[in-house]
RODO-2510 file (C-alpha; in nm, 4 decimals, decimal comma):
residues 173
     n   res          X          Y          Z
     1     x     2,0696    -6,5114    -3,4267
     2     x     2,3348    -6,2841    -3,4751
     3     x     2,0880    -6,0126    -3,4743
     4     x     1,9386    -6,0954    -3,1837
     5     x     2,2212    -6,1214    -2,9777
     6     x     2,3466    -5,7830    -3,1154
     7     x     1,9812    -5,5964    -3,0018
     8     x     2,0084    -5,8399    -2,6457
     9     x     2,3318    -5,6867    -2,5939
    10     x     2,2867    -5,3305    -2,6930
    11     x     1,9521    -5,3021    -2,4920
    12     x     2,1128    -5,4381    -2,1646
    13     x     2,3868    -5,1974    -2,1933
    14     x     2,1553    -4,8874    -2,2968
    15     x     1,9155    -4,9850    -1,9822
    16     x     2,1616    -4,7299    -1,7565
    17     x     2,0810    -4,4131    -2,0298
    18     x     1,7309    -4,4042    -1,9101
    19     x     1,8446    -4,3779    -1,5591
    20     x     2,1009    -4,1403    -1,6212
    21     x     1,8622    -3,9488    -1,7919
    22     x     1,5981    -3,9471    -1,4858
    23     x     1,8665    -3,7512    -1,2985
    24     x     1,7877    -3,4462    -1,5510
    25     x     1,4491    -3,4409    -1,4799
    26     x     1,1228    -3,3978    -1,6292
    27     x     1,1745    -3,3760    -1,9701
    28     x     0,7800    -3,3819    -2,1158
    29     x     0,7653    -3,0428    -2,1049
    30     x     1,0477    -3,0685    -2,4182
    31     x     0,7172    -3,1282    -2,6547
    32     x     0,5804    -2,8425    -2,5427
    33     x     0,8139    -2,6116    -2,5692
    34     x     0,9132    -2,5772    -2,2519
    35     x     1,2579    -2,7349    -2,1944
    36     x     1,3781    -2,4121    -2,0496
    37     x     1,1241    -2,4083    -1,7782
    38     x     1,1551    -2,7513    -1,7221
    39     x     1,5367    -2,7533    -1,6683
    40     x     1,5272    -2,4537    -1,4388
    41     x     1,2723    -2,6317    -1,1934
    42     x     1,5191    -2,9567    -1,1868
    43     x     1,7680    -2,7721    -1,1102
    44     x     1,5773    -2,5330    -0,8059
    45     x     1,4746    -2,8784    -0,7186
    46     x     1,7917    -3,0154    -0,6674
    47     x     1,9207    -2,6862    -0,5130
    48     x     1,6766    -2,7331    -0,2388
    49     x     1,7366    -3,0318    -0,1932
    50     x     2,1050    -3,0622    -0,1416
    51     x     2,0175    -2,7073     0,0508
    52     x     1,8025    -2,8293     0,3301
    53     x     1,8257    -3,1910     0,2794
    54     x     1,4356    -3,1777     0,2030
    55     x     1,2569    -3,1356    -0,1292
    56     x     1,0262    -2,8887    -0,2028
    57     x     0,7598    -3,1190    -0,1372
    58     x     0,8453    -3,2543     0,1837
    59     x     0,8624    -2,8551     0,2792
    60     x     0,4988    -2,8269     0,1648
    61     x     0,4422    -3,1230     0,3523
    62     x     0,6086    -2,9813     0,6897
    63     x     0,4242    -2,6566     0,6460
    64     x     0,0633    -2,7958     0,6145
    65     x     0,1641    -2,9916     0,9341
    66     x     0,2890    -2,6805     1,0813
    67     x    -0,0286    -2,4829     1,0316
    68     x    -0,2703    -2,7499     1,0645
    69     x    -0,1590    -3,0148     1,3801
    70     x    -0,4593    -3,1259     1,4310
    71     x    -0,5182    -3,2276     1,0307
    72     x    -0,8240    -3,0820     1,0383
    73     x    -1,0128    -3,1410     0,7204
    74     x    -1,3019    -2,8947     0,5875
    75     x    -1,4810    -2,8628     0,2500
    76     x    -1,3103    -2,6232     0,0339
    77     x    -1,6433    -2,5531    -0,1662
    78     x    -1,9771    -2,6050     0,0788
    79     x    -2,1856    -2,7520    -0,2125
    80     x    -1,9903    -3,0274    -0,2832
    81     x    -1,9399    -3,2737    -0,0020
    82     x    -1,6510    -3,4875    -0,1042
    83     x    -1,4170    -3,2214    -0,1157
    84     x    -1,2781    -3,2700     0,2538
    85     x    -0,8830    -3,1561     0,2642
    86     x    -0,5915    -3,0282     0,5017
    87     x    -0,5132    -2,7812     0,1981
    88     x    -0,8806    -2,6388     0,2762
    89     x    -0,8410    -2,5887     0,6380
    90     x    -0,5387    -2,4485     0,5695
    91     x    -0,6063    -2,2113     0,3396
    92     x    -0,9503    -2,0528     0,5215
    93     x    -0,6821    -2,0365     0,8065
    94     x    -0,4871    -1,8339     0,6537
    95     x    -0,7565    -1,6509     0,4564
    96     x    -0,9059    -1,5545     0,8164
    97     x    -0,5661    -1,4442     0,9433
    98     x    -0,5448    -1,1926     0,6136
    99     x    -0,9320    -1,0462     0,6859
   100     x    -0,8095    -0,9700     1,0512
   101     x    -0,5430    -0,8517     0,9935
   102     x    -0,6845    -0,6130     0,7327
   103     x    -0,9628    -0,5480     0,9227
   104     x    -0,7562    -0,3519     1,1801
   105     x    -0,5123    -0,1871     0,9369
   106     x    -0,8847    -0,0291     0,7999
   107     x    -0,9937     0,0841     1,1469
   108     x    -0,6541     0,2472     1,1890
   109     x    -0,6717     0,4036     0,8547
   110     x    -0,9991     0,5259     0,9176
   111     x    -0,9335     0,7186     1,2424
   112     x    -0,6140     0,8689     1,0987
   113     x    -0,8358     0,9501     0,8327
   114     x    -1,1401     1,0870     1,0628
   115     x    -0,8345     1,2573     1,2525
   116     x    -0,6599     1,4161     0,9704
   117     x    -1,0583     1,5921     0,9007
   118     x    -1,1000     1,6727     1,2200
   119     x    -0,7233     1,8701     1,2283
   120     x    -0,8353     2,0066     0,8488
   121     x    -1,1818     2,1323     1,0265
   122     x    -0,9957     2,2838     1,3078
   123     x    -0,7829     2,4967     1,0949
   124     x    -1,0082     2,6183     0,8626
   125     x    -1,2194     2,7585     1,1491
   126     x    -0,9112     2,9078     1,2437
   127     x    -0,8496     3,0756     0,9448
   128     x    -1,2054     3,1951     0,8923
   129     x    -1,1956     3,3539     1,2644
   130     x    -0,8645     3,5155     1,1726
   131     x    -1,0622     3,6430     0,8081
   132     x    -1,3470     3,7976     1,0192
   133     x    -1,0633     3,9652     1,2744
   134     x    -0,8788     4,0670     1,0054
   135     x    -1,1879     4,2115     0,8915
   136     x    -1,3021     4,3761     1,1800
   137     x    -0,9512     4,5175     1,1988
   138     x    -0,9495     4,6704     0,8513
   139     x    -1,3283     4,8206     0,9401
   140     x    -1,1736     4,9864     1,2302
   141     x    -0,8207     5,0983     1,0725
   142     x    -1,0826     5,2776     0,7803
   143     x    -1,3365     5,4302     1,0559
   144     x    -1,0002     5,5673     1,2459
   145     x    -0,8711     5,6900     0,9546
   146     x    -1,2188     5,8476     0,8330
   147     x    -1,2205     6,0244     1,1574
   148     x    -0,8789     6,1585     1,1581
   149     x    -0,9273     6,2671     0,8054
   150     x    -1,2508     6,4865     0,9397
   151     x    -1,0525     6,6084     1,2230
   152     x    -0,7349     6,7002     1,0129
   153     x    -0,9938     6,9204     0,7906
   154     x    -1,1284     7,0439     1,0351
   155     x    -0,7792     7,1555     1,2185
   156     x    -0,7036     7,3342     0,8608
   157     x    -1,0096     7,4752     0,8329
   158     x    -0,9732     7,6715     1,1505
   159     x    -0,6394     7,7251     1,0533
   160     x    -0,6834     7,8772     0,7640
   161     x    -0,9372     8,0777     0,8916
   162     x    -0,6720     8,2104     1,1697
   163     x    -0,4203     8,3097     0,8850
   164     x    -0,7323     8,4673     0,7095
   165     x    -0,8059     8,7169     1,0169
   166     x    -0,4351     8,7981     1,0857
   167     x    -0,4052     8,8582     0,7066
   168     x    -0,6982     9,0977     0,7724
   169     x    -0,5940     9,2582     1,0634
   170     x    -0,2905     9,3710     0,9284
   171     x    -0,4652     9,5322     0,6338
   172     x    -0,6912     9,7268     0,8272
   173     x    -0,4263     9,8589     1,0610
***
Protein backbone atom coordinates (compact mmCIF):
# COMPACT_ATOMS: atom_id res chain seq x y z
CA UNK A 1 0.00 0.00 0.00
CA UNK A 2 2.76 2.02 0.86
CA UNK A 3 4.06 1.50 -2.53
CA UNK A 4 1.27 2.42 -4.18
CA UNK A 5 0.66 5.50 -2.63
CA UNK A 6 4.37 6.43 -3.14
CA UNK A 7 4.02 5.72 -7.32
CA UNK A 8 0.15 7.61 -6.97
CA UNK A 9 1.93 10.45 -5.60
CA UNK A 10 5.05 10.70 -7.62
CA UNK A 11 3.08 10.25 -10.97
CA UNK A 12 0.57 13.11 -10.13
CA UNK A 13 3.34 15.37 -9.35
CA UNK A 14 5.60 14.32 -12.48
CA UNK A 15 2.29 14.82 -14.81
CA UNK A 16 3.55 18.81 -15.19
CA UNK A 17 7.32 17.45 -16.65
CA UNK A 18 5.65 16.25 -19.73
CA UNK A 19 4.08 19.56 -20.24
CA UNK A 20 6.97 21.47 -19.46
CA UNK A 21 8.72 19.47 -21.75
CA UNK A 22 6.13 20.11 -24.79
CA UNK A 23 7.25 23.75 -24.54
CA UNK A 24 10.81 22.51 -25.99
CA UNK A 25 9.44 21.02 -28.79
CA UNK A 26 9.71 18.14 -30.96
CA UNK A 27 12.06 16.07 -29.52
CA UNK A 28 11.75 12.63 -31.94
CA UNK A 29 14.17 13.80 -34.01
CA UNK A 30 16.67 13.14 -30.67
CA UNK A 31 16.69 9.25 -31.99
CA UNK A 32 17.75 10.23 -35.02
CA UNK A 33 20.31 12.24 -34.49
CA UNK A 34 18.95 15.24 -35.04
CA UNK A 35 18.43 17.17 -31.77
CA UNK A 36 20.32 20.06 -33.20
CA UNK A 37 17.99 20.51 -36.06
CA UNK A 38 15.18 19.91 -34.07
CA UNK A 39 15.96 22.57 -31.40
CA UNK A 40 16.79 25.22 -33.96
CA UNK A 41 13.25 24.85 -35.70
CA UNK A 42 11.50 25.24 -32.03
CA UNK A 43 13.14 27.92 -31.49
CA UNK A 44 12.55 29.81 -35.32
CA UNK A 45 9.15 28.63 -34.43
CA UNK A 46 8.75 30.42 -31.45
CA UNK A 47 10.65 33.45 -32.89
CA UNK A 48 7.95 33.81 -35.40
CA UNK A 49 5.62 33.46 -33.41
CA UNK A 50 6.16 35.93 -30.66
CA UNK A 51 7.40 38.03 -33.99
CA UNK A 52 4.19 38.34 -35.87
CA UNK A 53 1.86 36.85 -33.47
CA UNK A 54 1.29 34.02 -36.20
CA UNK A 55 3.07 30.70 -36.62
CA UNK A 56 4.68 29.64 -39.50
CA UNK A 57 1.80 27.72 -40.41
CA UNK A 58 -0.89 30.08 -40.10
CA UNK A 59 1.57 32.26 -42.57
CA UNK A 60 1.41 29.36 -45.06
CA UNK A 61 -2.09 29.35 -44.44
CA UNK A 62 -2.57 33.27 -45.17
CA UNK A 63 -0.42 32.98 -48.24
CA UNK A 64 -2.32 30.12 -50.04
CA UNK A 65 -5.40 32.35 -49.28
CA UNK A 66 -3.60 35.24 -50.62
CA UNK A 67 -2.75 33.67 -53.94
CA UNK A 68 -5.64 31.53 -54.34
CA UNK A 69 -9.19 33.56 -53.10
CA UNK A 70 -11.19 31.75 -54.88
CA UNK A 71 -9.72 28.15 -53.37
CA UNK A 72 -9.57 26.88 -56.50
CA UNK A 73 -8.66 23.25 -56.48
CA UNK A 74 -6.86 21.42 -59.58
CA UNK A 75 -5.13 18.02 -59.94
CA UNK A 76 -1.55 18.31 -59.28
CA UNK A 77 -0.79 15.12 -61.48
CA UNK A 78 -3.62 14.71 -64.52
CA UNK A 79 -3.58 10.85 -64.24
CA UNK A 80 -4.64 10.55 -60.97
CA UNK A 81 -8.02 12.03 -60.16
CA UNK A 82 -8.16 12.27 -56.44
CA UNK A 83 -5.42 14.51 -56.16
CA UNK A 84 -7.60 17.85 -56.12
CA UNK A 85 -5.66 20.68 -53.85
CA UNK A 86 -5.28 24.58 -53.22
CA UNK A 87 -1.39 23.71 -52.99
CA UNK A 88 -1.87 22.58 -56.82
CA UNK A 89 -3.54 25.60 -58.05
CA UNK A 90 -1.21 27.40 -56.35
CA UNK A 91 1.74 26.16 -57.41
CA UNK A 92 0.83 25.97 -61.51
CA UNK A 93 0.03 29.69 -60.58
CA UNK A 94 3.02 30.45 -59.75
CA UNK A 95 4.79 28.05 -62.12
CA UNK A 96 2.92 30.09 -65.03
CA UNK A 97 3.97 33.43 -63.55
CA UNK A 98 7.88 32.04 -63.69
CA UNK A 99 7.41 30.76 -67.66
CA UNK A 100 6.15 34.40 -68.44
CA UNK A 101 8.15 35.98 -66.92
CA UNK A 102 11.08 34.08 -68.43
CA UNK A 103 9.62 34.02 -71.54
CA UNK A 104 10.14 37.79 -72.00
CA UNK A 105 13.54 38.07 -70.27
CA UNK A 106 14.46 35.40 -73.48
CA UNK A 107 12.91 37.65 -76.13
CA UNK A 108 14.86 40.55 -74.67
CA UNK A 109 17.98 38.57 -74.53
CA UNK A 110 17.56 37.49 -77.89
CA UNK A 111 17.24 40.90 -79.62
CA UNK A 112 20.15 42.29 -77.59
CA UNK A 113 21.71 39.33 -78.79
CA UNK A 114 20.47 39.65 -82.63
CA UNK A 115 21.49 43.44 -81.97
CA UNK A 116 24.87 42.99 -80.60
CA UNK A 117 25.44 40.72 -84.33
CA UNK A 118 24.01 43.06 -86.20
CA UNK A 119 26.53 46.06 -84.54
CA UNK A 120 29.49 43.12 -84.84
CA UNK A 121 28.36 42.77 -88.76
CA UNK A 122 28.35 46.44 -89.20
CA UNK A 123 31.83 46.91 -88.08
CA UNK A 124 33.47 44.31 -89.66
CA UNK A 125 32.19 45.60 -93.02
CA UNK A 126 33.63 48.65 -91.89
CA UNK A 127 36.85 47.44 -91.35
CA UNK A 128 37.03 45.35 -94.51
CA UNK A 129 36.01 48.65 -96.62
CA UNK A 130 38.73 50.52 -94.75
CA UNK A 131 41.29 47.15 -95.69
CA UNK A 132 40.35 47.51 -99.43
CA UNK A 133 40.90 51.63 -99.14
CA UNK A 134 43.80 51.15 -97.41
CA UNK A 135 44.66 48.98 -100.15
CA UNK A 136 43.83 50.95 -102.93
CA UNK A 137 45.79 53.68 -101.18
CA UNK A 138 49.02 51.71 -100.84
CA UNK A 139 48.51 50.60 -104.83
CA UNK A 140 48.46 54.20 -105.61
CA UNK A 141 51.26 55.56 -103.07
CA UNK A 142 53.59 52.51 -105.04
CA UNK A 143 52.34 53.51 -108.75
CA UNK A 144 53.20 57.37 -107.67
CA UNK A 145 56.24 56.46 -106.40
CA UNK A 146 57.13 54.05 -109.47
CA UNK A 147 56.50 57.00 -111.61
CA UNK A 148 58.49 59.51 -109.82
CA UNK A 149 61.27 57.05 -109.58
CA UNK A 150 61.17 56.85 -113.71
CA UNK A 151 60.96 60.51 -113.90
CA UNK A 152 63.82 61.21 -111.32
CA UNK A 153 66.04 58.82 -113.74
CA UNK A 154 65.11 60.21 -116.29
CA UNK A 155 65.86 64.01 -114.95
CA UNK A 156 69.55 62.50 -114.17
CA UNK A 157 69.88 60.95 -117.16
CA UNK A 158 69.55 64.15 -119.10
CA UNK A 159 71.50 65.63 -116.57
CA UNK A 160 74.24 63.80 -116.77
CA UNK A 161 74.24 63.90 -120.24
CA UNK A 162 74.33 67.96 -119.97
CA UNK A 163 77.51 67.75 -117.67
CA UNK A 164 78.83 65.17 -120.30
CA UNK A 165 78.64 67.81 -123.32
CA UNK A 166 79.91 70.81 -121.25
CA UNK A 167 82.72 68.46 -120.06
CA UNK A 168 83.26 68.01 -123.84
CA UNK A 169 83.01 71.30 -124.98
CA UNK A 170 85.55 72.53 -122.88
CA UNK A 171 88.01 69.91 -124.09
CA UNK A 172 87.64 70.64 -127.55
CA UNK A 173 88.00 74.37 -127.13
Amino acid sequence: MKKLSILLTSMFLLVGCAESMALLGPLTGASNGKMLQSSINSAVSYGVKKQTGKTPMQHALAYAEEKNPNKKKEKCISFIEKTNSEACMIAKKQITLAKSTLIKKASITQTNIKKTAQTFVDKSIKVKQEVSNLDKSKKLAKEFFITMKTKIKKYDERWLEKIERSRANRLYQ
